[in-house]
N, C-alpha and C positions, 0 to 999 in steps of 0.2 A: 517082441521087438518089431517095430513098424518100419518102414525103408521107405525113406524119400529121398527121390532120384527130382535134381533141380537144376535147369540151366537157365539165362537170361541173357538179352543183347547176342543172339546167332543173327542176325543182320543177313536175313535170305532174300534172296532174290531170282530172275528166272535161271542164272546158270549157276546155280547154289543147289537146284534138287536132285535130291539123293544124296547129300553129302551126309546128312547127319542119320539116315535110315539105316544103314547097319548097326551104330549103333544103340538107335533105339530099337531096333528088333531085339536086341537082348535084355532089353526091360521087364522083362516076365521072369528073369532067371533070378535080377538080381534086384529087384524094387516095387512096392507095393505102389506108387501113384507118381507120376512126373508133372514138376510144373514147372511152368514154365514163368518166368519173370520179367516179360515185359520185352520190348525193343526186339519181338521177334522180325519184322519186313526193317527195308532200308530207308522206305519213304513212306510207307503206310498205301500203297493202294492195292485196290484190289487181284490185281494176279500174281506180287507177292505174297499176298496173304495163301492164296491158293498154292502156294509153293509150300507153304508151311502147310495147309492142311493137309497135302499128300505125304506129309513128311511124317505127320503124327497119326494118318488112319487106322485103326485096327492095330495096332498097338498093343490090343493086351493086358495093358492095365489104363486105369482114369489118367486123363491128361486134366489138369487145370491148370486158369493163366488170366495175367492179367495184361493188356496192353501199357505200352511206352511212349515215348514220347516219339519217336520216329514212326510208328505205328498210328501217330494224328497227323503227319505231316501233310498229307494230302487232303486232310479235312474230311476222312471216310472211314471214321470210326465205328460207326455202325454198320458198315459193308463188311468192313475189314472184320470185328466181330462175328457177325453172322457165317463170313466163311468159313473162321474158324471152327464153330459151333456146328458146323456139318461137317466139317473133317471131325466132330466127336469128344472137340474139347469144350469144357464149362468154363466160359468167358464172364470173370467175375468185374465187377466195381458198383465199390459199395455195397455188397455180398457175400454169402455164403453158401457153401454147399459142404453134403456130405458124400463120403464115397466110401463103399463097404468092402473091405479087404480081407482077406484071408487071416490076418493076424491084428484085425481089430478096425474101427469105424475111425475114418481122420474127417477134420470138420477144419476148411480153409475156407479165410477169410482176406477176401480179396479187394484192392483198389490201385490204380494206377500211382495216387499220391501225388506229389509237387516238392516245390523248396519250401526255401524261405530262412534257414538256415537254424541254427543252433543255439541253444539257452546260452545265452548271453550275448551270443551274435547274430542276433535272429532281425529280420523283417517284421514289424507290425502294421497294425492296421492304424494306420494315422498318415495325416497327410494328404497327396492327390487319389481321387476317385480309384484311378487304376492298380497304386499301390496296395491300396484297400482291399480290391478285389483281387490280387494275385495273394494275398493272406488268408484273404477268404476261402479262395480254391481251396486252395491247400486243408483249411480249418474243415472245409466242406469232406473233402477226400477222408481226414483223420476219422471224423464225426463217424462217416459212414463205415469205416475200419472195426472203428469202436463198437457199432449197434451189431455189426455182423455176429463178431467175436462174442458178442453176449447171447446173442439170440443160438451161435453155435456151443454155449456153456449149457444150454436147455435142452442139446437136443444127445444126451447121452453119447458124446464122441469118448474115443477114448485116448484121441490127441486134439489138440485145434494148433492151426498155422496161419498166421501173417504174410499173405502175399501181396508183394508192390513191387513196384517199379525201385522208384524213388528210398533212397537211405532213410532209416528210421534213426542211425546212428551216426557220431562224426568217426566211431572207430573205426570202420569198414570203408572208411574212405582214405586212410591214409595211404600216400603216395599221390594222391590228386595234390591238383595245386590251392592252396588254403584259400585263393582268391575266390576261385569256384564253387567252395562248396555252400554258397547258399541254393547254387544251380543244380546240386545233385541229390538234397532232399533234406526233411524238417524234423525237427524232434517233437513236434504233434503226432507226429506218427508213434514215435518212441510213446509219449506219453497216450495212447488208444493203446496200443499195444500190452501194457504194463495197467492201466485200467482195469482192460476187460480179461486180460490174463491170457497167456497161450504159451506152447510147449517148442516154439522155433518161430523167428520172421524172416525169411527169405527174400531178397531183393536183388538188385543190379544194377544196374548205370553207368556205376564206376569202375571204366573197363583198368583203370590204372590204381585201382585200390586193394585193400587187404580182405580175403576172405572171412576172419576171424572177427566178431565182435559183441556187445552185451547192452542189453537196456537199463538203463539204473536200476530197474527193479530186478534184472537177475533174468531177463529173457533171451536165450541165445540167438546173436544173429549173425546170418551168413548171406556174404557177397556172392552169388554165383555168377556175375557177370561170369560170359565167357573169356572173355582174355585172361580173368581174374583165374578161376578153375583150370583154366587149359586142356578141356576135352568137352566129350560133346554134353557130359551130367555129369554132375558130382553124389552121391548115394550120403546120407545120413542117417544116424538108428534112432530112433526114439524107445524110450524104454515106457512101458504101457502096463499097468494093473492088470495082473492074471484074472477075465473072466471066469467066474462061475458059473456049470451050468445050471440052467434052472431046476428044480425037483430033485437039485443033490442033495446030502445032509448038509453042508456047511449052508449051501444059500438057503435053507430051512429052520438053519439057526439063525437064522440075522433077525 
């Protein structure tokens, strides 16, 4: 049983540090990897972002994450990135990584994502120049979701996760207001997701939505916004194929 410990949208800032480190210090006790979903700073610059790195240091277990949209606000995405990444988390889009755990290898595949809204109410690509391109983003973000999640079916995980931002479902958004939800994420995502195959999609945004929801094709997904969860992670179990060790009888018999 693998344990993924997931929060999204903590909206930190300079008088916000230390609020979430007690309870990540317990993260060794009760979870094999935390990630984090996006919208961690308030406006995206850099000494927020250093709020959350000291927040996540040494930790204990792998931190991965994907930035949000309020995390580009300040147009320092790649600052903002990079701090993270020495406070010691794997800042994914349009990636993959693996992280090796006591009770088995997880392989997350990570993108920020976008809108654009949902099979039958969806945005496309037609029309003005811009429209075009905000479809595109989006198509862009899925694409790279997709290649991740395959190239993480290659590399012997014995779970793979979907991490974004952005909703991959309309079910995980209920309580939002229907007018919004092309603004809070796409079913390109759903459809990468369902694709390339994975064992949980984890996301956020929607701080006024339902944690509970599913991809057409049967993939579980969960909101962890933080308003949504109401604490500082939520832990999930993944149930994972009992390794064999090598040079026993049974993996002798195969």
């Amino acid at each position: 049983m693998i344990r993924i410990a997931a929060v999204g949208d903590i909206h930190m800032g300079p008088d916000s540090q230390g609020v979430l480190r007690p309870a990540f210090e317990t993260l060794p006790d009760c979870a094999d990897v935390l990630l984090l979903a996006g919208d961690l700073t308030r406006h995206g610059t850099p000494e927020e972002a250093r709020v959350v790195a000291r927040e996540i240091k040494d930790l204990g277990v792998p931190v991965v994450a994907v930035l949000g949209n309020h995390d580009h606000h300040d147009e320092r995405p790649e600052e903002v990135t990079a701090i993270l990444r020495d406070g010691g988390a794997h800042v994914l889009e349009g990636q993959g990584t693996v992280v090796d755990c006591a009770r088995g290898r997880v392989g997350v595949a990570g993108t920020k994502g976008f809108g654009g809204g949902f099979a039958g109410r969806n945005a496309g690509e037609f029309g003005e120049p811009l429209m075009k391109e905000f479809v595109r983003y989006t198509r862009r973000c899925a694409d790279g979701l997709r290649t991740a999640l395959e190239r993480l079916g290659e590399q012997d995980c014995d779970a793979r996760i979907a991490l974004t931002h952005f909703s991959p479902v309309p079910d995980t958004l209920a309580g939002e207001p229907l007018e919004i939800y092309p603004f809070l994420g796409s079913y390109l995502l759903a459809e990468a997701i369902d694709s390339a195959g994975a064992d949980l999609a984890v996301h956020g945004h929607a701080h006024a939505g339902t944690e509970h929801g599913m991809t057409s094709g049967g993939v579980r997904v969960r909101n962890v916004a933080q308003p949504v969860i109401g604490r500082a992670f939520h832990v999930y179990h993944l149930q994972v194929p009992e390794r064999v060790p090598a040079g026993s009888p049974a993996e002798s018999a195969r």
